[in-house]
C-alpha positions as CSV (number, residue, x, y, z in Angstrom):
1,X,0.0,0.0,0.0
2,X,1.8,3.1,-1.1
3,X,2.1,6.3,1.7
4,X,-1.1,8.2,-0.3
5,X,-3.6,5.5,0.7
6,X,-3.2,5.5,4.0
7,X,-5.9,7.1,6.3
8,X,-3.5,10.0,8.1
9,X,-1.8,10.9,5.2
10,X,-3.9,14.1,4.5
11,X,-2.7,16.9,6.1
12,X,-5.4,18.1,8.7
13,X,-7.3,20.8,7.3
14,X,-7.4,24.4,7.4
15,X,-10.2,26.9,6.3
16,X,-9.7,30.6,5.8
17,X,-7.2,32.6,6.1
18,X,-5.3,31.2,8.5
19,X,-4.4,27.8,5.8
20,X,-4.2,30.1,3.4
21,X,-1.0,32.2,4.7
22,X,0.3,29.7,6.8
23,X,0.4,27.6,3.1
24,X,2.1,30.5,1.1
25,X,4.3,31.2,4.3
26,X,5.8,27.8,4.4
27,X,5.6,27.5,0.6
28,X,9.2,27.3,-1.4
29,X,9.3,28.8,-4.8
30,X,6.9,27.8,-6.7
31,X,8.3,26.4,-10.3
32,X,4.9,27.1,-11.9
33,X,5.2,30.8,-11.1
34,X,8.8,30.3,-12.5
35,X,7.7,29.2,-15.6
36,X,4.9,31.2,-16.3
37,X,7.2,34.4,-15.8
38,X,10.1,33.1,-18.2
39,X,7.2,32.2,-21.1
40,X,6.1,36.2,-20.2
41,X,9.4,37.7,-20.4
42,X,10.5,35.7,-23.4
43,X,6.9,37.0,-25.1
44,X,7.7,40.6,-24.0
45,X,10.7,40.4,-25.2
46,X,10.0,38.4,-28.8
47,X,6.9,41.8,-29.0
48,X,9.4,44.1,-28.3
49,X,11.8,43.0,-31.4
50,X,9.8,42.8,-33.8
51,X,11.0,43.8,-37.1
52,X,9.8,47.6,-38.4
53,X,10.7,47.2,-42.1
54,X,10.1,44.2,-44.6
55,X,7.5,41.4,-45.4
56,X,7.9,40.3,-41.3
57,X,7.6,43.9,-39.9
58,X,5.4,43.8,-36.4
59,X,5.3,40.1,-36.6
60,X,6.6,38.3,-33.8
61,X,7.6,35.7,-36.0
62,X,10.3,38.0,-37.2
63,X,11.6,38.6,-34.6
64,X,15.5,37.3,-33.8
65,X,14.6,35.4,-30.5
66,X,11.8,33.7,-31.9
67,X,14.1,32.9,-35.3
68,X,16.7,31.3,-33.3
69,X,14.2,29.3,-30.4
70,X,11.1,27.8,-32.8
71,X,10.8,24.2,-33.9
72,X,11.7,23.2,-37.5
73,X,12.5,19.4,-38.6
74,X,14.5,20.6,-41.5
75,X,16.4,22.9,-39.3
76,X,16.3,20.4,-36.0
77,X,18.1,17.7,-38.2
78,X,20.6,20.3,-39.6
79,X,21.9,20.4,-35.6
80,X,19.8,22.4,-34.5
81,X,18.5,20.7,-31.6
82,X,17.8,23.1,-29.2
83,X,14.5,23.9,-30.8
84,X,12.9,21.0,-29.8
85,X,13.0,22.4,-26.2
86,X,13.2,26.6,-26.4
87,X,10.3,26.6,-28.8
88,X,8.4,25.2,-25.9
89,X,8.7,29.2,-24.6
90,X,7.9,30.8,-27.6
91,X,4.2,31.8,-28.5
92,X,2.8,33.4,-31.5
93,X,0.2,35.6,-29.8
94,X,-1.3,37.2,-26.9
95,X,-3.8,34.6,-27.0
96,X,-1.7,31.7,-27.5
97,X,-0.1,32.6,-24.6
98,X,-3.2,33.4,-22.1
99,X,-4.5,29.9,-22.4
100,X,-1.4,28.2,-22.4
101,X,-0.3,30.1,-18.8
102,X,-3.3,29.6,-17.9
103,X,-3.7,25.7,-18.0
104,X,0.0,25.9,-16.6
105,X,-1.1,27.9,-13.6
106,X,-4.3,25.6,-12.8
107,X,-3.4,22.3,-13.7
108,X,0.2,22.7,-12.5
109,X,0.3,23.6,-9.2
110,X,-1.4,20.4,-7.7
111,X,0.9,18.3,-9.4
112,X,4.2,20.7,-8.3
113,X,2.6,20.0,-4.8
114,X,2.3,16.6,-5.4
115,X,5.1,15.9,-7.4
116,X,8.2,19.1,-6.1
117,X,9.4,21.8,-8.0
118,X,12.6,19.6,-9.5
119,X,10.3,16.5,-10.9
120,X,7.1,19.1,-11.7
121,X,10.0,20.5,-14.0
122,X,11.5,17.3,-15.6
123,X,8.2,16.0,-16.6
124,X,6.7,19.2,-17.7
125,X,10.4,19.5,-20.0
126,X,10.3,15.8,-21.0
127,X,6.6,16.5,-22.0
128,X,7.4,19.5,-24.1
129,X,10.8,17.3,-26.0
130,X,8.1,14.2,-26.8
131,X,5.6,16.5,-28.2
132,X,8.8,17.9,-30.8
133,X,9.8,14.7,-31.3
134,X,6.2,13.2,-32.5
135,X,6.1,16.2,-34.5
136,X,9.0,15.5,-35.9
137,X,8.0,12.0,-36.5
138,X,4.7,12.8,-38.2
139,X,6.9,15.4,-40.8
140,X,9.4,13.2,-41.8
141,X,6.7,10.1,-41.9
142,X,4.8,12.7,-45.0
143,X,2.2,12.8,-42.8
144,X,2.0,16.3,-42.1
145,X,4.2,18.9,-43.8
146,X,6.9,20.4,-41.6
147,X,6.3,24.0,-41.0
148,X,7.2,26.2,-38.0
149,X,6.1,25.2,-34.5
150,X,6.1,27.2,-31.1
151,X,4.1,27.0,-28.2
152,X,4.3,25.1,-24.3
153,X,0.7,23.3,-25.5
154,X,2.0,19.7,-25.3
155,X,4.0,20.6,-21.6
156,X,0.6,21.7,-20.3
157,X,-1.4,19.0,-22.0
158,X,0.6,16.2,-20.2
159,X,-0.5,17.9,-17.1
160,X,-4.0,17.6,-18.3
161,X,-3.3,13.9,-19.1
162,X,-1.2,13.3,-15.8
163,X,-4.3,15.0,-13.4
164,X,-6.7,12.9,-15.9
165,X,-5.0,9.4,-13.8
166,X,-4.1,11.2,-10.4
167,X,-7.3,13.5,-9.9
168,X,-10.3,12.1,-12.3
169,X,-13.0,13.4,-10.5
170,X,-11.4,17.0,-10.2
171,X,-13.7,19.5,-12.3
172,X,-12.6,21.7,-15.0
173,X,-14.3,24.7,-16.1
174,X,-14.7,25.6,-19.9
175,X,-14.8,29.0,-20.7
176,X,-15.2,29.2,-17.5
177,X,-18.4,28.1,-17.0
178,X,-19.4,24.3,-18.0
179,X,-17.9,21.7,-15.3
180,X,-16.2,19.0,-16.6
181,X,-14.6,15.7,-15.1
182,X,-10.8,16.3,-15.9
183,X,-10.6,12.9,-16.8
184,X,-13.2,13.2,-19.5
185,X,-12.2,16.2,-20.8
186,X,-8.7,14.3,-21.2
187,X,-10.5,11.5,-23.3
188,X,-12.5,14.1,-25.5
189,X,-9.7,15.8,-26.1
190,X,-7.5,13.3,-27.1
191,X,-10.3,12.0,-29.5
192,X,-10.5,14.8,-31.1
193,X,-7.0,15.4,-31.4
194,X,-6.3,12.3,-33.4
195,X,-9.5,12.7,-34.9
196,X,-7.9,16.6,-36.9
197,X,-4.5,14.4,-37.6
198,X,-6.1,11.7,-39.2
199,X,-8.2,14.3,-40.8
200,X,-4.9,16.5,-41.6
201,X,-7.2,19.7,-40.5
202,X,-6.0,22.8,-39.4
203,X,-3.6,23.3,-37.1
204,X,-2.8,19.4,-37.1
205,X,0.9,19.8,-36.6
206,X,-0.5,21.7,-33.2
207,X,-2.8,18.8,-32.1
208,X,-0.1,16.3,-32.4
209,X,2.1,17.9,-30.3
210,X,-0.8,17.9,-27.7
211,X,-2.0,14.6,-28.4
212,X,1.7,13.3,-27.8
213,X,2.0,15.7,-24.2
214,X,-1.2,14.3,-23.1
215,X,-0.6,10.7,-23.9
216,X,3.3,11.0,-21.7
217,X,1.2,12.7,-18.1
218,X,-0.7,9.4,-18.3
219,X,1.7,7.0,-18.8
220,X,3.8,9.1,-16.6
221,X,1.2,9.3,-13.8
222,X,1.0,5.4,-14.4
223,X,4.2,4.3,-14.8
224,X,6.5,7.1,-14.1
225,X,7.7,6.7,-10.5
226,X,8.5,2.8,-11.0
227,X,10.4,3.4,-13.8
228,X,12.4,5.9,-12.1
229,X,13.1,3.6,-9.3
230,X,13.8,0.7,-11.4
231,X,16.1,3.5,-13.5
232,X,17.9,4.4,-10.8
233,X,18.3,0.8,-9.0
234,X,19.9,-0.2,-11.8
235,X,21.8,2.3,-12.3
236,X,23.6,2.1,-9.0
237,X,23.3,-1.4,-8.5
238,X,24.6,-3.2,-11.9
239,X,25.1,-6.5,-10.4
240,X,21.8,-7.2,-9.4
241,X,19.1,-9.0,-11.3
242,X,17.5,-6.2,-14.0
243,X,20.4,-4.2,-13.6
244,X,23.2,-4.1,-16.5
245,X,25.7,-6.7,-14.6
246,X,29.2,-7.1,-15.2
247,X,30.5,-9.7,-17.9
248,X,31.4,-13.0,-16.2
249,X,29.8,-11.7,-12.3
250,X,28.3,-14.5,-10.9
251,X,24.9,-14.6,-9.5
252,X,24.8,-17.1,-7.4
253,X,21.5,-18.2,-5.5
254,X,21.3,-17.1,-1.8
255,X,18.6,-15.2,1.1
256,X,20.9,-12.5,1.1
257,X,18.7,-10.7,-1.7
258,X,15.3,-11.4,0.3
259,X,17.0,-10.2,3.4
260,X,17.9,-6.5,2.3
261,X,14.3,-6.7,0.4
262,X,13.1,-7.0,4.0
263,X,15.3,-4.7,5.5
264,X,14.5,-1.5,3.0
265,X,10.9,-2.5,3.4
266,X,11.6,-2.1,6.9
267,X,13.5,1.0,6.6
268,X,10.7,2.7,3.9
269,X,8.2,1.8,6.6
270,X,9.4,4.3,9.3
271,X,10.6,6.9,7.2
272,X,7.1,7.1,5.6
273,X,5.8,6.9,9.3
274,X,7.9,9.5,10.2
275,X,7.2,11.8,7.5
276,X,3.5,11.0,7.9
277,X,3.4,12.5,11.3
278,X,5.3,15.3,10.2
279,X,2.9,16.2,7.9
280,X,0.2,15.5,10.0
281,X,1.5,17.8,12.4
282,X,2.9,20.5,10.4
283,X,1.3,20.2,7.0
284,X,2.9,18.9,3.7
285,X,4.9,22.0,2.7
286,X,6.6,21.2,6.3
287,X,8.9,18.5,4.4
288,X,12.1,19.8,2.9
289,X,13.1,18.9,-0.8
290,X,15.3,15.7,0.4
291,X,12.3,14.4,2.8
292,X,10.1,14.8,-0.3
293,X,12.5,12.6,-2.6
294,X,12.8,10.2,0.0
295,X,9.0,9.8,0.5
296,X,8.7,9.7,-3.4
297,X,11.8,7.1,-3.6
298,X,10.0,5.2,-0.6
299,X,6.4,5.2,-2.3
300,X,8.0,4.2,-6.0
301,X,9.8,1.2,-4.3
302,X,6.5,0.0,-2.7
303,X,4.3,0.6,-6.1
304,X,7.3,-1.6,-7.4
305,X,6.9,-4.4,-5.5
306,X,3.2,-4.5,-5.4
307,X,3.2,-4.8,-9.4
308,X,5.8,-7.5,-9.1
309,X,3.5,-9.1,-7.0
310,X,1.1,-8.8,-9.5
311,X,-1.6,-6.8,-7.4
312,X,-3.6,-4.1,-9.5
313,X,-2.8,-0.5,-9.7
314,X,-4.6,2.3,-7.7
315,X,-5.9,5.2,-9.4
């Protein structure tokens, strides 16, 4: 049973006020705030230099920032690889921007609770670097025609697809106005995003990029942490079975394995215990950044042996 289903858990709550600036008090910088004020600033500054004269003047496609940052296969398999992550933070209007920050600033910050500011920001980056690369894919297939592609769409569509698995009952409001399950607005969308690329509509190079973002949160929220662990285990551990190995190291048959299984269950069990009451006492944002990627290493490492073990996955 991993440290989210147990009973005390949940933090005890707070109304008013008082959990509400207690909260931000506590609260370490927040990467969605980060990232929402580098997209801004790199806008502002794309607006700002804007050509005057020629066939690009007041576009902000002309301008020299968004020239060197957007996403281009031609250009990406020339060397240019850094587009497939700065065009991420490039956007082509006011608009495009608006409802990009804004799905980042709603959908993100549970998950950067949830999740911490470091990991938040890997996935959300991976996120982005899948949606190029499917893009990519879907060019150089002669499915879609490669053109110029900007915009953190597919980063803030994985966090759609990612709350989808993690909070599926959670509401979203469209326009602001019709509730909506996050999960099924996840499916909806997604159907009619491969719906437009199987079409080859407008603005189908867009929708892959999202359909490929949304598709990564959920297998991420799925499958992400026991990866990671299973990553990382081997990793460090080469000589153990899963893990690389040395040519010729012998792996000989013994309860020495089973042993240490024990003894880091052991170990995982007070330190989540321990954290537990912490947060119990003192709230969530109590936990430093090491107590939170021990928690998260300790919860990945149970989720791992339960799917060994064969048992079914909680959602």
């Amino acid at each position: 049973m991993g440290w989210q289903d147990r009973q005390y858990a949940s933090p005890p709550p707070r109304s008013g006020l008082e959990g509400m600036y207690s909260s931000y008090a506590r609260r370490p910088r927040s990467m969605v705030t980060t990232l929402i004020v580098i997209n801004v600033a790199i806008y502002i500054l794309c607006s700002m230099s804007t050509p005057s004269r020629g066939p690009l003047s007041g576009e902000i496609f002309g301008s020299p920032l968004f020239q060197f940052g957007f996403m281009e296969t031609g250009l990406v398999l020339k060397g240019q690889v850094w587009r497939i992550v700065t065009s991420d933070y490039l956007h082509w209007g006011i608009w495009h921007i608006f409802l990009n920050m804004l799905g980042l600033h709603f959908l993100g910050r549970p998950l950067e609770q949830l999740w911490g500011p470091r990991k938040f920001f890997g996935v959300y980056t991976v996120a982005g670097i899948i949606a190029s690369l499917f893009y990519m894919a879907l060019n150089l297939a002669g499915w879609l025609p490669s053109g110029p592609a900007a915009g953190a769409s597919g980063c803030v569509l994985a966090l759609l697809g990612a709350g989808a698995v993690l909070f599926p009952r959670a509401e979203l409001l469209i326009y602001g106005i019709f509730p909506v399950k996050m999960r099924t607005a996840a499916i909806v969308l997604s159907a009619a995003y491969a719906f437009n690329i199987f079409q080859k509509g407008g603005n189908a190079g867009g929708d892959a990029c999202h359909l490929a973002g949304l598709a990564f949160g959920v297998w991420w929220s799925l499958q992400g942490d026991a990866w990671w662990f299973r990553w990382r285990r081997n990793v460090r551990n080469p000589g153990i079975a899963g893990g690389s190995g040395f040519a010729g190291r012998p792996r000989t048959p013994s309860t020495s394995g089973f042993r240490e299984r024990m003894k880091q269950r052991r170990d995982d069990a007070q330190l989540v215990d321990r954290l537990l009451d912490k947060i119990h006492d003192r709230g969530i944002t109590s936990l430093t950044e090491r107590e939170k990627r021990e928690l998260a290493d300790a919860t990945a490492r149970q989720q791992f042996e339960e799917k060994q073990q064969g048992r079914p996955d909680r959602i």
